[in-house]
KOLNU-848807 format. One record per residue (C-alpha): z, x, y; residue in three letters; chain. Coordinates in nm, 2 decimals, padded with zeros to 4 digits. Example, Ala and Ser with C-alpha at 12.3 -4.5 7.8 and 13.67 -1.06 7.14 Angstrom:
<nodes>
+--------+--------+--------+------+------+
|      w |      u |      v | rose | nuti |
+--------+--------+--------+------+------+
|  00.78 |  01.23 | -00.45 |  ALA |    A |
|  00.71 |  01.37 | -00.11 |  SER |    A |
+--------+--------+--------+------+------+
</nodes>
This chain:
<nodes>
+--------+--------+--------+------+------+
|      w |      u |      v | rose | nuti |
+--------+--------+--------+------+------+
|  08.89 |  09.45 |  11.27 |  UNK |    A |
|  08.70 |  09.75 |  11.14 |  UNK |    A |
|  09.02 |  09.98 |  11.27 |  UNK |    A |
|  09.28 |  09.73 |  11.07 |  UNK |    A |
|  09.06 |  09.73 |  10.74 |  UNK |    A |
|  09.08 |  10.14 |  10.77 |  UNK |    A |
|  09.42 |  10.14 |  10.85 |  UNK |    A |
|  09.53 |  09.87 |  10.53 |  UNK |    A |
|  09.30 |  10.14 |  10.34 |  UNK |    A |
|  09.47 |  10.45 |  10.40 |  UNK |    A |
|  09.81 |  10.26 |  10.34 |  UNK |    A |
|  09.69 |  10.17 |  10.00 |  UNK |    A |
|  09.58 |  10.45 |  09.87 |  UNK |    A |
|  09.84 |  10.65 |  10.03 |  UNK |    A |
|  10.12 |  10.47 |  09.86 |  UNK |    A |
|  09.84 |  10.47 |  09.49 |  UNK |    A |
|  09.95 |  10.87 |  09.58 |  UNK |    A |
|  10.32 |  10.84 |  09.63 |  UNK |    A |
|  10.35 |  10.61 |  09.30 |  UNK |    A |
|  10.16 |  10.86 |  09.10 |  UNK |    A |
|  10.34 |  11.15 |  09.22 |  UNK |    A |
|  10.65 |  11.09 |  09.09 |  UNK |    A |
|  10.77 |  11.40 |  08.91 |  UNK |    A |
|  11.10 |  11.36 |  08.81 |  UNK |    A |
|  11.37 |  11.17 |  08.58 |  UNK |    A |
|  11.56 |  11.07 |  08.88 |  UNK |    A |
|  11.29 |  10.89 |  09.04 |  UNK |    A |
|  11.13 |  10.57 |  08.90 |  UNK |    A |
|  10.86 |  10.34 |  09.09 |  UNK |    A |
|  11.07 |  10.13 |  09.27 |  UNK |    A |
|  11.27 |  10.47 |  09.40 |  UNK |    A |
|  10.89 |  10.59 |  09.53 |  UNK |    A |
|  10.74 |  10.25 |  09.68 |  UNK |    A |
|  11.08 |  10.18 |  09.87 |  UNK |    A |
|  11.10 |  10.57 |  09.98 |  UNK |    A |
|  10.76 |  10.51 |  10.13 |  UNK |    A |
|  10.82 |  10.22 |  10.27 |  UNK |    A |
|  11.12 |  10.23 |  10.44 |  UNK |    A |
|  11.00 |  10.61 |  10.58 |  UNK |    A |
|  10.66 |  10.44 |  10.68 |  UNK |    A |
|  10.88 |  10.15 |  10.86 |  UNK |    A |
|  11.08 |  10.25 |  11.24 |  UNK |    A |
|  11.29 |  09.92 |  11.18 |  UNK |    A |
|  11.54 |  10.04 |  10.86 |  UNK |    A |
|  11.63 |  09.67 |  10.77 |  UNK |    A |
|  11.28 |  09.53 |  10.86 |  UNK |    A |
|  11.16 |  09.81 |  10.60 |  UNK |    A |
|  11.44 |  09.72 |  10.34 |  UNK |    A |
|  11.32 |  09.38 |  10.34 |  UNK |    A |
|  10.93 |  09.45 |  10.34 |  UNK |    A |
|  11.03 |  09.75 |  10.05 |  UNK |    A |
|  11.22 |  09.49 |  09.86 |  UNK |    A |
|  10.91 |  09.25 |  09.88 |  UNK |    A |
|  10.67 |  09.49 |  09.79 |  UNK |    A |
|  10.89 |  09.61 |  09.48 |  UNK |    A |
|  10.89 |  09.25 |  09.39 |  UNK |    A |
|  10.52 |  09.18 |  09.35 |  UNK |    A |
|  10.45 |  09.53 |  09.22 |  UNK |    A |
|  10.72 |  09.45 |  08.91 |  UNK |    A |
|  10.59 |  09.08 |  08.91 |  UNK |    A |
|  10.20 |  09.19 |  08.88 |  UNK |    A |
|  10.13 |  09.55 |  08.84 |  UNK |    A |
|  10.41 |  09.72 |  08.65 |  UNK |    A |
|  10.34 |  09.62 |  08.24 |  UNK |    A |
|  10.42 |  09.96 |  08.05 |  UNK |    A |
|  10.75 |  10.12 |  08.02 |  UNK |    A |
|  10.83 |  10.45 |  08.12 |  UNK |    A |
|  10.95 |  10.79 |  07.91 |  UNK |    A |
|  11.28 |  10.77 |  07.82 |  UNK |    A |
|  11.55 |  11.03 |  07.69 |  UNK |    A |
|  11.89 |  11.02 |  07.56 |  UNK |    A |
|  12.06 |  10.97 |  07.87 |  UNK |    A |
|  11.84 |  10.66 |  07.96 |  UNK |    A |
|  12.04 |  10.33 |  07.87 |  UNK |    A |
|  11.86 |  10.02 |  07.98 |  UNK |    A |
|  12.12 |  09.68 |  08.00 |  UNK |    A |
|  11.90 |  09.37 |  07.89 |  UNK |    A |
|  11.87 |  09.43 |  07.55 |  UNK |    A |
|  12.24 |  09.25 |  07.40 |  UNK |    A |
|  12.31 |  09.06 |  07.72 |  UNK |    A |
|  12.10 |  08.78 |  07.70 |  UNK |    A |
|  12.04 |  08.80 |  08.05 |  UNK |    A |
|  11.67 |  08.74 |  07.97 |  UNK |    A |
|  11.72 |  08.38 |  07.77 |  UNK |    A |
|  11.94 |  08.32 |  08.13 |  UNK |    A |
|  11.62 |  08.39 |  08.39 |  UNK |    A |
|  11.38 |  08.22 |  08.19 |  UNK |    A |
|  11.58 |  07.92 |  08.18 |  UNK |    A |
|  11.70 |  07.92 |  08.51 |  UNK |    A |
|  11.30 |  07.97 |  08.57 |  UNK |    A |
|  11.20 |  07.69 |  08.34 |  UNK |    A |
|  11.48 |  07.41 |  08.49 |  UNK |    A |
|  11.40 |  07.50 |  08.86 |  UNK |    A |
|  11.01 |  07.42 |  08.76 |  UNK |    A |
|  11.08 |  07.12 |  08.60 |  UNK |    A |
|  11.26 |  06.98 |  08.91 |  UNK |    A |
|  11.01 |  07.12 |  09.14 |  UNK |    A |
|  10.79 |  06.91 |  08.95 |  UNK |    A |
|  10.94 |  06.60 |  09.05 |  UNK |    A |
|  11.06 |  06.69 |  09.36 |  UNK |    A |
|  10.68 |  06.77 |  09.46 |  UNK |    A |
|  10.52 |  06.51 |  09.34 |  UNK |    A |
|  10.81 |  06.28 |  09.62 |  UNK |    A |
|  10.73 |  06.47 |  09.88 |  UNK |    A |
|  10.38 |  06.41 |  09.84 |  UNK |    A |
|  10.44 |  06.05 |  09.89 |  UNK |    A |
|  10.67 |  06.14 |  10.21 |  UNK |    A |
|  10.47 |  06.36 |  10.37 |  UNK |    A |
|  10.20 |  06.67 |  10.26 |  UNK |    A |
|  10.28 |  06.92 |  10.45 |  UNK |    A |
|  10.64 |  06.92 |  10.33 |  UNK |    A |
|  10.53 |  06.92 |  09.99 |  UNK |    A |
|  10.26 |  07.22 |  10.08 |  UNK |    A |
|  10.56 |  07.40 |  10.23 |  UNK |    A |
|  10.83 |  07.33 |  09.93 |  UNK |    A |
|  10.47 |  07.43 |  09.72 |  UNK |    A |
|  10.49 |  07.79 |  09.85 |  UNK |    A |
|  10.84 |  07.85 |  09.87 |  UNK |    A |
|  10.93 |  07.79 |  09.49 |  UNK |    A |
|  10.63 |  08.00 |  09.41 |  UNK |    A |
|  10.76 |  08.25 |  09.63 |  UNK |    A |
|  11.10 |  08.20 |  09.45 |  UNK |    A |
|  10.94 |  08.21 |  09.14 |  UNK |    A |
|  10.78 |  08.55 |  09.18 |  UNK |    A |
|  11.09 |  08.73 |  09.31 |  UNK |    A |
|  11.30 |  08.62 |  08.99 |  UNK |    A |
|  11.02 |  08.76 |  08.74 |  UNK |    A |
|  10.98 |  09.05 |  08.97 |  UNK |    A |
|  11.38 |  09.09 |  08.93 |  UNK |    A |
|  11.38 |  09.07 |  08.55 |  UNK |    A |
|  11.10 |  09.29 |  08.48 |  UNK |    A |
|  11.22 |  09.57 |  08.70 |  UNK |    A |
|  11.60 |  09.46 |  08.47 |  UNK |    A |
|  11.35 |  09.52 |  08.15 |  UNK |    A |
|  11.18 |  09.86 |  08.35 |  UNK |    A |
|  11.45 |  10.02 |  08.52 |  UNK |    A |
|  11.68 |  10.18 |  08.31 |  UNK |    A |
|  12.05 |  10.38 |  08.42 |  UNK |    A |
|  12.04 |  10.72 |  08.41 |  UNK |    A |
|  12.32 |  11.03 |  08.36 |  UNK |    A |
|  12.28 |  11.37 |  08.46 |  UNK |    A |
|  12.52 |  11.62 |  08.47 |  UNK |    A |
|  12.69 |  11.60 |  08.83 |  UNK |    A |
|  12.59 |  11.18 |  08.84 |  UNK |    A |
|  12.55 |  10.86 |  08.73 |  UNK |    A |
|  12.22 |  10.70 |  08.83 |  UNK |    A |
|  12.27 |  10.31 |  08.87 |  UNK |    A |
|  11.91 |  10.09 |  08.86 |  UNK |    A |
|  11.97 |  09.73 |  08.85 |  UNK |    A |
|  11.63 |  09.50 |  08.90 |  UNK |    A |
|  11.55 |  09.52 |  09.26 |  UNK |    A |
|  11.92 |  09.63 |  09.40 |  UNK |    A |
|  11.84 |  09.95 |  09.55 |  UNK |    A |
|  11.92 |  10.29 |  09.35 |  UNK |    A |
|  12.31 |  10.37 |  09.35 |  UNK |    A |
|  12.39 |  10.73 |  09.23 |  UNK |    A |
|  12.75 |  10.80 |  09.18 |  UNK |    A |
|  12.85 |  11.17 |  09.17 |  UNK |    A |
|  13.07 |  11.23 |  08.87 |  UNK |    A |
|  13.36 |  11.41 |  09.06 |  UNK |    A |
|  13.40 |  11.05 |  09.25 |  UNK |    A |
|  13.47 |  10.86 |  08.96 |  UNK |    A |
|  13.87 |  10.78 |  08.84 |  UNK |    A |
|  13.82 |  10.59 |  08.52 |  UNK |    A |
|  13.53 |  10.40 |  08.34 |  UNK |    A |
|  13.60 |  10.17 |  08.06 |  UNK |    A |
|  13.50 |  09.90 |  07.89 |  UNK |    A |
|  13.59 |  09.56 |  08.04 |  UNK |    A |
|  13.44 |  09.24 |  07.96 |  UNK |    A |
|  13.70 |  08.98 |  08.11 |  UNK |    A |
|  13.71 |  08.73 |  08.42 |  UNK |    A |
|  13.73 |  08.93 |  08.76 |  UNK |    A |
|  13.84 |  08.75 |  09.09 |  UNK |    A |
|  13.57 |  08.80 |  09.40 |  UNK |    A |
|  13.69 |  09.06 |  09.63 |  UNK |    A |
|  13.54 |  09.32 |  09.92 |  UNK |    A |
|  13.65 |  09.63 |  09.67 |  UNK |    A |
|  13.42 |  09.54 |  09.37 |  UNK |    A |
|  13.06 |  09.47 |  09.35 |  UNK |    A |
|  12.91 |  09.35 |  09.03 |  UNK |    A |
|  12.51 |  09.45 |  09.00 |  UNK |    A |
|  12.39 |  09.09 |  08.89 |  UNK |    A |
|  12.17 |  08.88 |  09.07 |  UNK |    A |
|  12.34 |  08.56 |  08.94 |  UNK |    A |
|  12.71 |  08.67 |  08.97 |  UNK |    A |
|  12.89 |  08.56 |  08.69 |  UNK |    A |
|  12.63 |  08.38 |  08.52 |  UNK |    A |
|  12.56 |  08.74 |  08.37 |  UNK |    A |
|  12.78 |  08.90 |  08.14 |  UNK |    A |
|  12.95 |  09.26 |  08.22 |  UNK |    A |
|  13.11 |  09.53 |  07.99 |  UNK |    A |
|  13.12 |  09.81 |  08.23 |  UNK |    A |
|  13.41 |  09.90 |  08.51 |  UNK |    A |
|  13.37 |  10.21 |  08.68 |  UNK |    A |
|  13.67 |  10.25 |  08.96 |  UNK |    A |
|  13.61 |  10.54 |  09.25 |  UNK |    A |
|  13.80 |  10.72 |  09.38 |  UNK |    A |
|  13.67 |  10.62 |  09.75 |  UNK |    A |
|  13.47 |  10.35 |  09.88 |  UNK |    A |
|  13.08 |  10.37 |  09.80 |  UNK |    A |
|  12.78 |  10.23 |  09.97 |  UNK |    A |
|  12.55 |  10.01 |  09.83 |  UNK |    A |
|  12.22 |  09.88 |  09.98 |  UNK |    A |
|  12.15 |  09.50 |  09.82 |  UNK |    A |
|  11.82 |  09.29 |  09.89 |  UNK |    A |
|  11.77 |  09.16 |  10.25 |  UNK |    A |
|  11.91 |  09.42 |  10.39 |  UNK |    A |
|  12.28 |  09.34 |  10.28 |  UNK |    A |
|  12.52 |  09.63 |  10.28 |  UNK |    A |
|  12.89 |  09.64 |  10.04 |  UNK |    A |
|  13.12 |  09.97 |  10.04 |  UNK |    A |
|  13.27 |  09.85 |  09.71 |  UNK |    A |
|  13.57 |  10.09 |  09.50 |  UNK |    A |
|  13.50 |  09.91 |  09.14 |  UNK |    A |
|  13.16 |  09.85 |  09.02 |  UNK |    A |
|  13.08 |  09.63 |  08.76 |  UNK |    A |
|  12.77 |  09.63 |  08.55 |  UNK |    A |
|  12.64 |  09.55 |  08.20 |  UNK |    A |
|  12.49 |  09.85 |  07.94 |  UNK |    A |
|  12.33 |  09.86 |  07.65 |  UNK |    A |
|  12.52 |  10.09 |  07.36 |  UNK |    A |
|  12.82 |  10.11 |  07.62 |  UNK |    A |
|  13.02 |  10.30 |  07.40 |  UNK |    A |
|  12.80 |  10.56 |  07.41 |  UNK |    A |
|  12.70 |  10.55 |  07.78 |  UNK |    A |
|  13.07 |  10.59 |  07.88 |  UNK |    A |
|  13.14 |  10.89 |  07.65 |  UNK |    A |
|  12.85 |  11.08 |  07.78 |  UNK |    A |
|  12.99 |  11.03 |  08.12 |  UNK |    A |
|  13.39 |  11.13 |  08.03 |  UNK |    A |
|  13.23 |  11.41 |  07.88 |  UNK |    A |
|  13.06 |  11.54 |  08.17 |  UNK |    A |
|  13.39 |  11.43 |  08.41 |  UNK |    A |
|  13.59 |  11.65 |  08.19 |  UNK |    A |
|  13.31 |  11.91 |  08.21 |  UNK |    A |
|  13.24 |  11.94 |  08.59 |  UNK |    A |
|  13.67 |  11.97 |  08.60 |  UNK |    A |
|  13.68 |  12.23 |  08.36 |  UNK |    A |
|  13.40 |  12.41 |  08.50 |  UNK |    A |
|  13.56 |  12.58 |  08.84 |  UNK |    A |
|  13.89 |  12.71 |  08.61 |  UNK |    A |
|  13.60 |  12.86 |  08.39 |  UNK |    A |
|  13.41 |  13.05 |  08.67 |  UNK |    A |
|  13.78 |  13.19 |  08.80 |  UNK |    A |
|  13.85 |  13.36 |  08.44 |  UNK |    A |
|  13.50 |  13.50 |  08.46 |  UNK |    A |
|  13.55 |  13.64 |  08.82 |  UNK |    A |
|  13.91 |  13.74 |  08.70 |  UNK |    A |
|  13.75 |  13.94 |  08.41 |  UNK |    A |
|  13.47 |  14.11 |  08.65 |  UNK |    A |
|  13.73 |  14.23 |  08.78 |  UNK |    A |
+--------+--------+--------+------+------+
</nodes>
């Protein structure tokens, strides 16, 4: 016992460490906490799931204040109204928990015990998913774009991959080539398509793996998110022509 209490203590403040030593814009805490995780973790999809449970209460409990932000942060909950959507989904499913409780407490105790826990359980993972929405804003750098959606797991999409990205906001049909980073599918809106020139992969909760061509995702000021990233397309192309005329000159 004495060995497992040590053990649980060097994990914790081990991974207190890791969190705090985040020290730079391309990491944010769930980037750290799943890192450690998953690293701490043999099993890779037993460690995906524990990471993406961990991320969940941390989000749900612990994480309050924002982070620094700079101009090439753009977060996508502000215009979407995807937070009316989770606390209403949040609000209906407690209601009928309610009553569907308070049944199964007629039928039998233990069921209702059991159906008890779960839609807690369920509860914490959505709050934990829309505060890490509200925490985890996209990032662009110069060479990528850095994709964070609530507890999806961090895509980063080098700019040299990347065909088009425009503003689309109409109906899509379900396919193996496109991924769309919302929880709910197309109970949240979109105004985002990025197309690729190859096949990507992405890492979902549970341990679920896509290799989508078109992403789909919703951003706030999108107008300006997409310039910023045609701009540093058109950049990174013109940039290996610029180095030859240098080099041409030396010489």
């Amino acid at each position: 016992m004495t060995f497992l209490i040590w053990k649980a203590f060097q994990f914790i403040r081990n991974f207190s460490k890791a969190i705090k030593q985040k020290d730079t814009i391309e990491q944010d805490e769930y980037s750290v906490i799943s890192d450690y995780i998953k690293k701490s973790i043999p099993f890779k999809k037993l460690g995906k799931t524990i990471a993406f449970e961990v991320c969940s209460f941390y989000y749900c409990f612990i994480k309050w204040k924002g982070n620094k932000n700079n101009q090439n942060n753009f977060s996508g909950y502000r215009e979407s109204g995807v937070s009316a959507l989770y606390i209403g989904l949040m609000l209906a499913s407690g209601f009928e928990a309610i009553g569907l409780h308070v049944f199964l407490i007629l039928r039998s105790k233990t069921a209702a015990i059991l159906f008890l826990i779960l839609h807690i359980y369920l509860i914490i993972n959505l709050t934990g998913h829309l505060k890490a929405i509200f925490f985890r804003n996209h990032l662009i750098l110069s060479q990528k774009i850095v994709i964070r959606y609530g507890l999806f797991d961090t895509l980063e999409i080098p700019t040299d991959s990347i065909i088009t990205i425009q503003k689309f906001e109409g109906d899509y049909d379900k396919s193996n080539e496109l991924l769309k980073f919302a929880l709910l599918g197309k109970l949240e809106p979109h105004n985002i398509l990025i197309e690729l020139k190859n096949n990507i992969k992405v890492h979902l909760p549970f341990g679920i793996t896509k290799q989508p061509k078109r992403i789909l995702l919703y951003i706030d000021n999108a107008n300006d998110f997409i310039k910023i990233v045609k701009n540093n397309i058109e950049e990174n192309e013109n940039f290996p022509q610029t180095k030859s005329l240098q080099i041409e000159k030396s010489m």
